[in-house]
C-alpha positions as CSV (number, residue, x, y, z in Angstrom):
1,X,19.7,-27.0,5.0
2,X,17.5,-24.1,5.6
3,X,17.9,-21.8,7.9
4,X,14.7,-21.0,9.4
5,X,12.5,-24.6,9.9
6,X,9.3,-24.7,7.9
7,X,5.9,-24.4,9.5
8,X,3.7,-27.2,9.2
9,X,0.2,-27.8,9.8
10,X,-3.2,-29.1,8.6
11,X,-5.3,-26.9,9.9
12,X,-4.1,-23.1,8.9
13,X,-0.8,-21.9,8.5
14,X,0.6,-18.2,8.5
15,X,3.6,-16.5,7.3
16,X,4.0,-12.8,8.0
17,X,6.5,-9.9,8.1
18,X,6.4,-9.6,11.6
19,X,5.8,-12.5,14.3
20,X,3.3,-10.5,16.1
21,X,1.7,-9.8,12.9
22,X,1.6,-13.7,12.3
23,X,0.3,-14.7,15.8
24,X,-2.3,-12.3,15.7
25,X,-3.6,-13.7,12.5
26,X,-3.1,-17.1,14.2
27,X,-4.8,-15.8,17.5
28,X,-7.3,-15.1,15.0
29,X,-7.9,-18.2,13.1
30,X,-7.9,-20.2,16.2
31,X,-11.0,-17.8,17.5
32,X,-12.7,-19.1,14.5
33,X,-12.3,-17.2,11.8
34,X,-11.0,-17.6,8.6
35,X,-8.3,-16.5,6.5
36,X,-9.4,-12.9,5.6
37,X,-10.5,-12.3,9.2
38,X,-6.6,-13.1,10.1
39,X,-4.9,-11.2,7.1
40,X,-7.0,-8.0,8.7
41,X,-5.8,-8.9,11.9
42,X,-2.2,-9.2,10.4
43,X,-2.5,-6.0,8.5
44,X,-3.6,-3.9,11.1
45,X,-0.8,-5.2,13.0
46,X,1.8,-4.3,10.6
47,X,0.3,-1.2,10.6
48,X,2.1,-1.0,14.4
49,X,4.8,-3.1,14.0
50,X,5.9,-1.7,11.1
51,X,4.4,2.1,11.4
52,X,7.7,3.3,9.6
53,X,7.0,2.2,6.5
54,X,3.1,0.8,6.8
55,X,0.5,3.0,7.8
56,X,-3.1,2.1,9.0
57,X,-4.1,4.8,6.7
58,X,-2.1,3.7,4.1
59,X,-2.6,1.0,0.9
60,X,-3.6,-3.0,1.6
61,X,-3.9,-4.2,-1.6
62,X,-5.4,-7.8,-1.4
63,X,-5.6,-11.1,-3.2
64,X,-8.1,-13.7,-1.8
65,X,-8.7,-17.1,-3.3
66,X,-12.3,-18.5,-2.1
67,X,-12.4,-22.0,-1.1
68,X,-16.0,-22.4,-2.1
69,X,-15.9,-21.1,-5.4
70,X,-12.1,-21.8,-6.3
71,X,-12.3,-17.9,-7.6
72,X,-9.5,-15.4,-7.3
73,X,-10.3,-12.1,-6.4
74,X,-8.3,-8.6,-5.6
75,X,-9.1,-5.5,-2.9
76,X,-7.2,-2.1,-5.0
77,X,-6.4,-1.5,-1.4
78,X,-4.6,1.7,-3.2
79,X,-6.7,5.4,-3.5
80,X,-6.9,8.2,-6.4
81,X,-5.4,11.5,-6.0
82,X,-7.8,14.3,-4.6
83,X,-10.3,16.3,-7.1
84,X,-9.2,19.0,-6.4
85,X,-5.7,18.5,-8.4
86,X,-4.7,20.7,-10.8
87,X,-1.9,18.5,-12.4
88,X,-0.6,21.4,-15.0
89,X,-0.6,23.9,-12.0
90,X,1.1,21.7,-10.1
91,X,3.7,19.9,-12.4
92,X,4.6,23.9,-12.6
93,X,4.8,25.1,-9.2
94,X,7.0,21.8,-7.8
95,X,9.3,21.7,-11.4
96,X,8.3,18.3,-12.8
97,X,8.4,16.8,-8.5
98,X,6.2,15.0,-6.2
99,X,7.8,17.2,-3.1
100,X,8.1,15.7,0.4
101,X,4.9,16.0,2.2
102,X,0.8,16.1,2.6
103,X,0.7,17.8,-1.6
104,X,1.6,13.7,-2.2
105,X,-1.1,12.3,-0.1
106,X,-4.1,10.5,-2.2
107,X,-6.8,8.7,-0.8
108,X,-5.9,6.5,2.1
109,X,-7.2,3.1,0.9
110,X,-6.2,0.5,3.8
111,X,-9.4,1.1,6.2
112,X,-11.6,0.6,3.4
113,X,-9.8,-2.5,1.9
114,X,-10.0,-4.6,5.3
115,X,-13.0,-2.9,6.0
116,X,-14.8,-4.8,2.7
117,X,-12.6,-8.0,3.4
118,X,-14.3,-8.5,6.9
119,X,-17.9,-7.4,4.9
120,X,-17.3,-9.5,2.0
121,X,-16.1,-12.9,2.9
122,X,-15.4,-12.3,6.6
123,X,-16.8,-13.9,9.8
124,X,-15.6,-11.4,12.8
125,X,-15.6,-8.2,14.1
126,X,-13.7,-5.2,13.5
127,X,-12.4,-5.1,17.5
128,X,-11.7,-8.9,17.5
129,X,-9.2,-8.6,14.4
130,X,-7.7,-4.7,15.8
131,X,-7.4,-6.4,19.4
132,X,-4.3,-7.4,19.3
133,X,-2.9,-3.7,17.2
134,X,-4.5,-2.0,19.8
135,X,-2.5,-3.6,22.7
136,X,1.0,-3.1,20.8
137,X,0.3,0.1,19.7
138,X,-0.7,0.9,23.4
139,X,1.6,-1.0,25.2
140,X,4.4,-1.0,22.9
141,X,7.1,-3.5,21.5
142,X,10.6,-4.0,20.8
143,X,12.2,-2.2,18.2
144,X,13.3,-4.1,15.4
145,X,16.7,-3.9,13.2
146,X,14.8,-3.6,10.0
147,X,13.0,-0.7,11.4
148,X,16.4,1.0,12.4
149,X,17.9,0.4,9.1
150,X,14.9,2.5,7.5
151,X,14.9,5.3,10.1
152,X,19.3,5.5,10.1
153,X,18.4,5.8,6.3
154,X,16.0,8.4,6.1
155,X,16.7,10.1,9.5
156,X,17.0,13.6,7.7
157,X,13.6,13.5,6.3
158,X,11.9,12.2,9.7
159,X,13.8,15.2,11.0
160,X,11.1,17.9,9.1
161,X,8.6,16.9,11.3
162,X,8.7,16.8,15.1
163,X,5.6,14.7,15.4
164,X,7.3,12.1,13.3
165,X,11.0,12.5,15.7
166,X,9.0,11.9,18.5
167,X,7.4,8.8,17.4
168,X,10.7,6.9,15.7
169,X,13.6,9.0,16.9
170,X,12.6,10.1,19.7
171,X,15.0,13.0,21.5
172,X,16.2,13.4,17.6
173,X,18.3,10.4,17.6
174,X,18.1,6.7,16.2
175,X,16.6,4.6,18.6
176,X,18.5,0.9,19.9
177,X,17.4,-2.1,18.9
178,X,14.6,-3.6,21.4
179,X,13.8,-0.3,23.0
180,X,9.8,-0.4,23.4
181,X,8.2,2.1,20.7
182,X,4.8,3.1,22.6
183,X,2.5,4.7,20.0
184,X,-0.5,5.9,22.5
185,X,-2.4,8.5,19.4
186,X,-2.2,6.0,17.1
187,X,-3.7,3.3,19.9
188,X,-6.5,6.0,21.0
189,X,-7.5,5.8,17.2
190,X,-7.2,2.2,16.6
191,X,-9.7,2.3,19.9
192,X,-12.1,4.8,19.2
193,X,-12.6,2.5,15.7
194,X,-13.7,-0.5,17.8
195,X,-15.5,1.7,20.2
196,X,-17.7,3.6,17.1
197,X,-18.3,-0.2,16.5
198,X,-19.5,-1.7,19.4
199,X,-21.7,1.5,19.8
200,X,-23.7,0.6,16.9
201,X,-24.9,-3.1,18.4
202,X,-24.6,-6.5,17.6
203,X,-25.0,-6.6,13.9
204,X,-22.0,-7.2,12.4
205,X,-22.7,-5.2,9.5
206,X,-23.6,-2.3,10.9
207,X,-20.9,-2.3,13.3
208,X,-18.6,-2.4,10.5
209,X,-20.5,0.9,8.1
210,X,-20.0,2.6,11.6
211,X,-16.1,1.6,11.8
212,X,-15.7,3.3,8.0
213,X,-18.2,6.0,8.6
214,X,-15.8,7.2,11.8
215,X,-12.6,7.1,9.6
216,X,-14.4,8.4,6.3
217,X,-16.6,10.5,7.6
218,X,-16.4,11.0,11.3
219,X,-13.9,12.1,13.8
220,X,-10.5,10.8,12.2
221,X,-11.9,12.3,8.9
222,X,-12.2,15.5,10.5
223,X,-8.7,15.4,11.8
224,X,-7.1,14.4,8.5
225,X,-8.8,17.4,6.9
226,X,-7.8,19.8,9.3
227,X,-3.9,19.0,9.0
228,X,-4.5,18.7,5.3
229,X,-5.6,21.7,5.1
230,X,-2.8,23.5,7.6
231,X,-0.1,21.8,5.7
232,X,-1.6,23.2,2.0
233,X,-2.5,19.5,1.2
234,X,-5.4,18.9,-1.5
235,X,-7.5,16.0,0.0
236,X,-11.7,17.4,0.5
237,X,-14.2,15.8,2.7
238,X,-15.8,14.2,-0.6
239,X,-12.5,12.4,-1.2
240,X,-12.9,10.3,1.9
241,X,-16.7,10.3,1.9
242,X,-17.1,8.8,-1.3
243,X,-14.3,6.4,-1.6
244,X,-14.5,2.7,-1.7
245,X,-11.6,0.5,-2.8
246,X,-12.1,-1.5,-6.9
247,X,-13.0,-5.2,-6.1
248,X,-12.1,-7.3,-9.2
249,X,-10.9,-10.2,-10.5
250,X,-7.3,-11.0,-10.9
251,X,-4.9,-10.8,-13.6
252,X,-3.2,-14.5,-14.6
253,X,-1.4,-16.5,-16.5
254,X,-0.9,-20.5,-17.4
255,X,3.0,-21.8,-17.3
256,X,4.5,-24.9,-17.5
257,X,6.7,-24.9,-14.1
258,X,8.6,-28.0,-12.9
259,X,6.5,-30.6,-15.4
260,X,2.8,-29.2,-14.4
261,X,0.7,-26.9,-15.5
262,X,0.5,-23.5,-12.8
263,X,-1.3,-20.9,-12.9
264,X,0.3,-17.2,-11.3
265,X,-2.2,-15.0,-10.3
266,X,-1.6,-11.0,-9.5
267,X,-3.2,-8.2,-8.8
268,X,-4.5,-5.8,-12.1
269,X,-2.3,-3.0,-13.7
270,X,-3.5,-0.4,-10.8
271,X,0.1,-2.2,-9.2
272,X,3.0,-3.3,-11.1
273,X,1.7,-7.3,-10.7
274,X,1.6,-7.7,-13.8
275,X,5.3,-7.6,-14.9
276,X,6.0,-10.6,-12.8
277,X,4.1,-12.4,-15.4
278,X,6.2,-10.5,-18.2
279,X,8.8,-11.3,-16.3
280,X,8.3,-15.2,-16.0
281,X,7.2,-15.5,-19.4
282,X,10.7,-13.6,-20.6
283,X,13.0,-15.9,-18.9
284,X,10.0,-18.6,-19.7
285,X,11.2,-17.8,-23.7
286,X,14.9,-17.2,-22.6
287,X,15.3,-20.9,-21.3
288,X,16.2,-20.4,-18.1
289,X,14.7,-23.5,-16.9
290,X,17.7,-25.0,-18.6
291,X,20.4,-23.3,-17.4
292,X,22.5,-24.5,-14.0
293,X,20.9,-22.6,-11.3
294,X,22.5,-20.0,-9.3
295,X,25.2,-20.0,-12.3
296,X,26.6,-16.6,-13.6
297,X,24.2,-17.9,-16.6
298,X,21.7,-18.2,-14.8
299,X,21.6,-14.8,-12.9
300,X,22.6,-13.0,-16.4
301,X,19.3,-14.4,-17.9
302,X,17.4,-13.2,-14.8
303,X,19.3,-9.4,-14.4
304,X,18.1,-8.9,-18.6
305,X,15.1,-10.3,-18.6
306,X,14.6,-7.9,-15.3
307,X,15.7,-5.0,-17.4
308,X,13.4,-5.7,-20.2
309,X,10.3,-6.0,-18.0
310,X,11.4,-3.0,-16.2
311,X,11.2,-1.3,-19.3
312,X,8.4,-1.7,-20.5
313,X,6.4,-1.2,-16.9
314,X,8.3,2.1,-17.2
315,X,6.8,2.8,-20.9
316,X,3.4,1.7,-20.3
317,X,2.4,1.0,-16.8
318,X,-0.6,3.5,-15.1
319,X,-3.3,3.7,-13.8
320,X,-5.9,1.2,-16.2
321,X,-8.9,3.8,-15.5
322,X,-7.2,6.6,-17.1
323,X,-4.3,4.7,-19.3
324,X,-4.9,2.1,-22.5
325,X,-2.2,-1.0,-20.9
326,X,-1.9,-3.5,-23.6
327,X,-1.3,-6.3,-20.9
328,X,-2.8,-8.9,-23.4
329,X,0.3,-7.9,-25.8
330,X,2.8,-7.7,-22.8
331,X,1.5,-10.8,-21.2
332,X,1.5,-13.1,-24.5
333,X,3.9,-16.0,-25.3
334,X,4.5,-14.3,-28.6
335,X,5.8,-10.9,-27.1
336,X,7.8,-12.8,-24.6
337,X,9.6,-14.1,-27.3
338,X,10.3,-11.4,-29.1
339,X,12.0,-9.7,-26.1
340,X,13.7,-12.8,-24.9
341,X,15.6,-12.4,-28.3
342,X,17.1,-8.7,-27.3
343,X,19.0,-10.9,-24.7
344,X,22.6,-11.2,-25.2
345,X,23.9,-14.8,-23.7
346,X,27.4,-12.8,-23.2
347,X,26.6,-9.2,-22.7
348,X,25.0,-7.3,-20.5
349,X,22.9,-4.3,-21.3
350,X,24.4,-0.7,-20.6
351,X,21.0,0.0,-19.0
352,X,17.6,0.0,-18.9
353,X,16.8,-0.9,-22.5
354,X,13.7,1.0,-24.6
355,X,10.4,-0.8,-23.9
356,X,9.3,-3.4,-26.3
357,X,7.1,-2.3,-29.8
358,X,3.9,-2.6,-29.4
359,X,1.1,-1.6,-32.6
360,X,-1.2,1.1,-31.6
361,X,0.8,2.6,-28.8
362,X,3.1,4.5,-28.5
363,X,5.4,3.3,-25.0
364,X,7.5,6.4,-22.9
365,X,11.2,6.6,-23.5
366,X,12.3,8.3,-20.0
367,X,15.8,10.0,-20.0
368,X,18.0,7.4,-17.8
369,X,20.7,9.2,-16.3
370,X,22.7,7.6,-13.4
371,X,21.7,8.8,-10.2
372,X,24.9,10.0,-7.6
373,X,23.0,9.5,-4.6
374,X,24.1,6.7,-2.5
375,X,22.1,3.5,-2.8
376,X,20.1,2.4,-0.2
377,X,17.2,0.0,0.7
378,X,13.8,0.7,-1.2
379,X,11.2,2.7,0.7
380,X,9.4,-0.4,1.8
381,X,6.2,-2.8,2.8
382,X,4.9,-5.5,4.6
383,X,3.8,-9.0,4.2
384,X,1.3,-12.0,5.4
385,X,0.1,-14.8,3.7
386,X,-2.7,-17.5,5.1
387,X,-4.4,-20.4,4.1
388,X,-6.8,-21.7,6.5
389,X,-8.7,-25.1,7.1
390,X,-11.2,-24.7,4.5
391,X,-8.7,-23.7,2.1
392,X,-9.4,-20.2,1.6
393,X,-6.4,-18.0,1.1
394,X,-5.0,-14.2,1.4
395,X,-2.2,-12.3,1.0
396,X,-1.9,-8.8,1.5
397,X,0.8,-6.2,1.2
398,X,0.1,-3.1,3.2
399,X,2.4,-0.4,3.0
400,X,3.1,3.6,3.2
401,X,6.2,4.8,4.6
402,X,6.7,7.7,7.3
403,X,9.3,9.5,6.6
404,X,7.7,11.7,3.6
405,X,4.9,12.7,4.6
406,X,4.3,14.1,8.1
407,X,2.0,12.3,11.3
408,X,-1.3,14.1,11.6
409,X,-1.3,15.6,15.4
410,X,-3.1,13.7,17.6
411,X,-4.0,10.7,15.4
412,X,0.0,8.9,15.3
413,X,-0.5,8.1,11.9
414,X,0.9,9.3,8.4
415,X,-1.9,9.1,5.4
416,X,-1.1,7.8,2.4
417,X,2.0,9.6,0.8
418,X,1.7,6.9,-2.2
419,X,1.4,9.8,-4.7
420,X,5.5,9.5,-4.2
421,X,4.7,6.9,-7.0
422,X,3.0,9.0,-9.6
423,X,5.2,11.3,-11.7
424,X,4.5,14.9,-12.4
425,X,5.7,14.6,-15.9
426,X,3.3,15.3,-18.7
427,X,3.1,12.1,-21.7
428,X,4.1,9.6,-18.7
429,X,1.5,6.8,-18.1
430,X,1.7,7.5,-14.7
431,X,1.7,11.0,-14.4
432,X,-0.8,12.8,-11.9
433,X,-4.8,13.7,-12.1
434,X,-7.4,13.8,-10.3
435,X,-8.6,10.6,-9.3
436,X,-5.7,9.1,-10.6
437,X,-4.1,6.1,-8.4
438,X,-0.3,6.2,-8.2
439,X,1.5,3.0,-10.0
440,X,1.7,1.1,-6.9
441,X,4.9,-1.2,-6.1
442,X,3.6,-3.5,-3.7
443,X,2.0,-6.0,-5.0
444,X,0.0,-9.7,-3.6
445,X,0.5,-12.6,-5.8
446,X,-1.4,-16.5,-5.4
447,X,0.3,-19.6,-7.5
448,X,-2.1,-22.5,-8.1
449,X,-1.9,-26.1,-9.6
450,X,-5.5,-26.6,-10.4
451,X,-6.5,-29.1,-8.5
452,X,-3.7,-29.7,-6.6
453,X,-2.2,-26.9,-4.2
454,X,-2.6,-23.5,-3.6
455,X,-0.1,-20.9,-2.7
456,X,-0.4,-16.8,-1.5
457,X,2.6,-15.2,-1.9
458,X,4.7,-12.1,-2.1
459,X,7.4,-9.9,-0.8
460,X,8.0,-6.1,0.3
461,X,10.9,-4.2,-1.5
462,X,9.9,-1.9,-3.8
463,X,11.2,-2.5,-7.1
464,X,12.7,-5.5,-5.4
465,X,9.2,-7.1,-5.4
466,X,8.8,-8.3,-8.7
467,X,12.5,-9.4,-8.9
468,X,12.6,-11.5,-5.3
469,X,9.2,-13.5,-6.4
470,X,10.8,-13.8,-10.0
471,X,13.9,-15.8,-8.3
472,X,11.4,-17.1,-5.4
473,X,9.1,-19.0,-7.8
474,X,11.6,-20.2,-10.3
475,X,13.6,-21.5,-7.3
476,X,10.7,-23.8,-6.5
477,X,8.6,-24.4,-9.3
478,X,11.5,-24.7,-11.9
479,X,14.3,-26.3,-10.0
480,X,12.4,-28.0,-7.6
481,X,14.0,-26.4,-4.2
482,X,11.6,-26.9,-1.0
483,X,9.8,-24.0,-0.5
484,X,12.3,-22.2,2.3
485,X,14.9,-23.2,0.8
486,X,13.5,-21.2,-2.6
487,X,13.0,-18.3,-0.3
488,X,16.3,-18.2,1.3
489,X,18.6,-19.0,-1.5
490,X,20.6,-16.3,-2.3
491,X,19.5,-13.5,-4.5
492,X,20.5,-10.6,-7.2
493,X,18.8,-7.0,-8.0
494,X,19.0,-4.7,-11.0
495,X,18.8,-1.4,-10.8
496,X,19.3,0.3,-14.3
497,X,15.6,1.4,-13.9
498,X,14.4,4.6,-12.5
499,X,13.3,4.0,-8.8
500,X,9.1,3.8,-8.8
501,X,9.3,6.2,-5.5
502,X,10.2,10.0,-6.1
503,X,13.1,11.3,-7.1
504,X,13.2,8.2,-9.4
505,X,17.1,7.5,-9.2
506,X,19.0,5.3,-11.4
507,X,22.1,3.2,-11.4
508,X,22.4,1.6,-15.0
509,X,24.1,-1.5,-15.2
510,X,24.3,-2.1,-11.7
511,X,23.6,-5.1,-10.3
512,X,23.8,-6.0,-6.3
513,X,24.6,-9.2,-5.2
514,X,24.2,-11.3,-1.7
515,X,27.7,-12.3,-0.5
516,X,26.6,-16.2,-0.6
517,X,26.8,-16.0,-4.1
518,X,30.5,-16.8,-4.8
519,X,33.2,-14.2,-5.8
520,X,33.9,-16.6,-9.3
521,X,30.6,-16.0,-10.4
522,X,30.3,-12.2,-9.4
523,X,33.6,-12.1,-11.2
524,X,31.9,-13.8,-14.3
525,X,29.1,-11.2,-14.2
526,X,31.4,-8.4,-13.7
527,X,33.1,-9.9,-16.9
528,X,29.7,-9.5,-18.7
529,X,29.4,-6.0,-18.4
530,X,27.7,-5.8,-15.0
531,X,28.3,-3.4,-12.6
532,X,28.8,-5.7,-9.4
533,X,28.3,-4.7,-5.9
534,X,27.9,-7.3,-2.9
535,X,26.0,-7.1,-0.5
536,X,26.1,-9.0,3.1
537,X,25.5,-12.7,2.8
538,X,21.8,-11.8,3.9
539,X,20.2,-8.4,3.1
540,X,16.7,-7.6,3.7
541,X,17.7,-4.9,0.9
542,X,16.6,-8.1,-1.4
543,X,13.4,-8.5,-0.4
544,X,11.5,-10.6,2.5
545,X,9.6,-13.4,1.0
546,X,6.2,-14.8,2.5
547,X,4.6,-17.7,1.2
548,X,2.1,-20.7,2.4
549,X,1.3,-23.5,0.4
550,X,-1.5,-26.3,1.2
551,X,-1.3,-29.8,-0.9
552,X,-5.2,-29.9,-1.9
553,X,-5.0,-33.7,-2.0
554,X,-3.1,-34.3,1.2
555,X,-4.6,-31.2,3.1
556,X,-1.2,-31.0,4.6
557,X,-0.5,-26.6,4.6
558,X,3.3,-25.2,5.0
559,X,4.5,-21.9,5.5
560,X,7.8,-20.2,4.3
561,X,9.0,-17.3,5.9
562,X,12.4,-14.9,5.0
563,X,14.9,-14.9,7.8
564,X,16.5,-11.9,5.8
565,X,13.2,-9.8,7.5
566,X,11.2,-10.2,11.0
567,X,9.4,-12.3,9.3
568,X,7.4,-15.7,11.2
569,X,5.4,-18.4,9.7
570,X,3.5,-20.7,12.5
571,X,0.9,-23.4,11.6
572,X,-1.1,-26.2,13.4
């Protein structure tokens, strides 16, 4: 019996990280518009709701299937860093670190992204999808748990910054849940945007150039510069100006889930999308499908096959425009196989293991060694899916986190401090240059039966992304669970892999467990050589799983949403 009822509806359904998120991209689609205009609406929202961890100037990366084509298409909601890097200079002056701070800000990529949503295959306004992010931003809403968690975390990093204190802890302390968080600058701003819009008239084109041109170029440009360059940050005015977000298509693969053919869809190797489709297609080879699931099995095939993807992202994952990815080798039925067999039914790896062989490159070994800071939830993201009556369908992650990178005066929000995700270590894929995008974490996926239904889905969590949609999908598609029941059931998460955010810590061979998963078979994974640690019974430290799925045939449309987060689905 799941916890949280499904949303049903035949006319559009949402599932978000946030309710308010999910009723303004509901407000939204019943206004008339479709799904992108409501997954802007959504994002921008987040943007508030979530302003500890995403930022309106942050990344939105973007999958959108298009009803009237059937194509799938991705928004590299995610910016370079600046020109004006020097990455030997400064791989030398910060000792092989990305330090806390404006030097780890690249190109904020979220404006643009919704910005060429709404242009692309939109229908409204920029002021019509921002109302609503304007009003809580302004007005203010209730504090949420999941936000406490993050500030209680990282309260001594919000602490180098008193804009940042006065905006989550205000008076230097952690807030109570449901005390209202008012965020007037970063209101004013999200107003001035739909102002400089309305200003330039009624074409809805034009309003929207004027809406980039006065965070790119204009006013918010300027103030972004100025603090840039009082804090001895590296972003230029021809950063901003110039940038637009890559449009292309997405990267998939065909698997035979549940008795039908199903195609997974993700975003390209600018984001570690990818490795969900290594990662099916190793426990695809291991035979998971016919193991019990939930078994101590079960969850050993999924922990390896974890490590082995993590691997290799970690040997040869960057940024595609400046590294050689062989995703057609690390993709391929043949290569899955190959790995599957370094999976010992009894044993568990020490660690992360060395990435897979692959002819013609030569993959990065990083030294492992286990971190002694204490573990604590992945510097996070946000969520929505939507599918709306025609049967177009987005989902979007947006993300950038506030705690590392300080609030520029005046404005109430941090810019994207995603360079936490490059490494400033020479031969790594993902090491820093000018222009170079960060390996991103979060990470939009869309599941398909041609023909037959559609699904957007996805997850925040860090490197708990790829491994919460891994147990997600194979929950529902391979075992046949109902689709909240596949988000709710209980879930595991490696950690033998160097974190994706700065420092990069490591805990090899632990795995943490949700305390609905029995003691017998935590004690039979323990017995394999895991390192066990169990967490509460439901821990948004495992993810927060969106999804929405619409029977083509039927035209009926459900939604999913993860009671482990703030997360709302709602559908008519």
């Amino acid at each position: 019996m799941s916890v949280v009822p499904v949303a049903r509806g035949h006319h559009h359904v949402v599932s978000a990280g946030h309710e308010l998120a999910t009723l303004a991209a509901f407000e939204a689609l019943e206004n008339g518009g479709n799904a992108i205009d409501a997954g802007v609406a959504a994002i921008l929202t987040l943007g508030v709701v979530y302003s500890d961890q995403v930022s309106v100037a942050g990344v939105a990366p973007m999958i959108v299937r298009l009803a009237e084509t059937g194509e799938v298409v991705t928004i590299a909601g995610v910016g370079g860093w600046p020109q004006a890097l020097d990455a030997e200079a400064f791989i030398q002056r910060h000792g092989g670190e990305i330090p806390l701070g404006v030097r780890r800000t690249v190109v904020p990529a979220a404006p643009d992204a919704c910005i060429q949503a709404l242009e692309r295959w939109g229908t409204m306004a920029f002021r019509d999808v921002a109302a609503r992010a304007v009003r809580y931003a302004c007005e203010g809403f209730p504090r949420h748990p999941v936000m406490l968690d993050y500030v209680q975390k990282y309260a001594d990093d919000f602490r180098h910054w008193p804009e940042n204190v006065a905006i989550w802890m205000p008076g230097g302390t952690v807030p109570q849940p449901g005390e209202r968080l008012v965020q007037r600058d970063l209101g004013r701003i999200l107003q001035f945007l739909c102002d400089e819009e309305r200003a330039a008239g009624d074409d809805r084109m034009a309003g929207l150039a004027a809406v980039r041109r006065a965070f790119y170029r204009g006013d918010i440009a300027s103030h972004i510069l100025a603090h840039q360059k009082a804090e001895d940050g590296l972003l230029a005015a021809d950063d901003l100006a110039s940038f637009r977000c890559q449009v292309v298509p997405s990267v998939s693969r065909r698997f035979r889930l549940g008795g039908e053919e199903v195609e997974i869809h993700t975003c390209g190797a600018w984001c570690q999308g990818p490795f969900l489709l290594e990662a099916l297609s190793i426990a695809e080879a291991a035979g998971v499908a016919a193991q019990e699931h939930g078994s101590d099995g079960y969850l050993h095939t999924i922990a390896e096959t974890l490590k082995l993807t993590f691997a290799d992202r970690e040997g040869y994952l960057g940024d595609p425009d400046f590294v050689d990815v062989p995703l057609d080798t690390l993709l391929g039925r043949p290569y899955a196989a190959e790995r599957s067999r370094a999976i010992d039914p009894h044993k568990a790896s020490p660690g992360m293991p060395r990435p897979g062989m692959i002819p013609g490159h030569e993959p990065h070994v990083p030294p492992v060694a286990a971190s002694e800071a204490a573990l604590g939830p992945p510097p996070d993201t946000s969520i929505v899916c939507v599918i709306d009556a025609d049967g177009n369908g987005l989902c979007s992650t947006p993300s950038d986190t506030s705690w590392d990178t300080p609030v520029v005066p005046g404005c109430g929000l941090a810019v994207s401090s995603r360079g936490a995700q490059s490494r400033a270590v020479r031969g790594h894929p993902s090491c820093i240059a000018p222009g170079k995008r960060p390996r991103l974490t979060p990470n939009p996926c869309f599941a398909l039966s041609p023909g037959r239904w559609i699904m957007p889905f996805g997850t925040p969590g860090g490197d708990t992304q790829i491994q919460a949609n891994l147990q997600t999908l194979l929950g529902h598609l391979v075992f046949g669970m109902a689709l909240q029941d596949a988000v709710e059931a209980p879930r595991l998460v490696t950690h033998s892999h160097p974190d994706s955010f700065a420092p990069n810590a490591a805990y090899p061979g632990l795995v943490t467990i949700e305390g609905r998963i029995d003691e017998a078979t935590g004690e039979r994974l323990a017995a394999r050589g895991h390192r066990i640690e169990r967490l509460g019974d439901w821990s948004h430290w495992t993810g927060g799983v969106c999804a929405v799925r619409k029977d083509l045939e039927t035209g009926a449309i459900e939604g999913a949403a993860d009671p482990r987060r703030m997360s709302r689905a709602l559908g008519w």
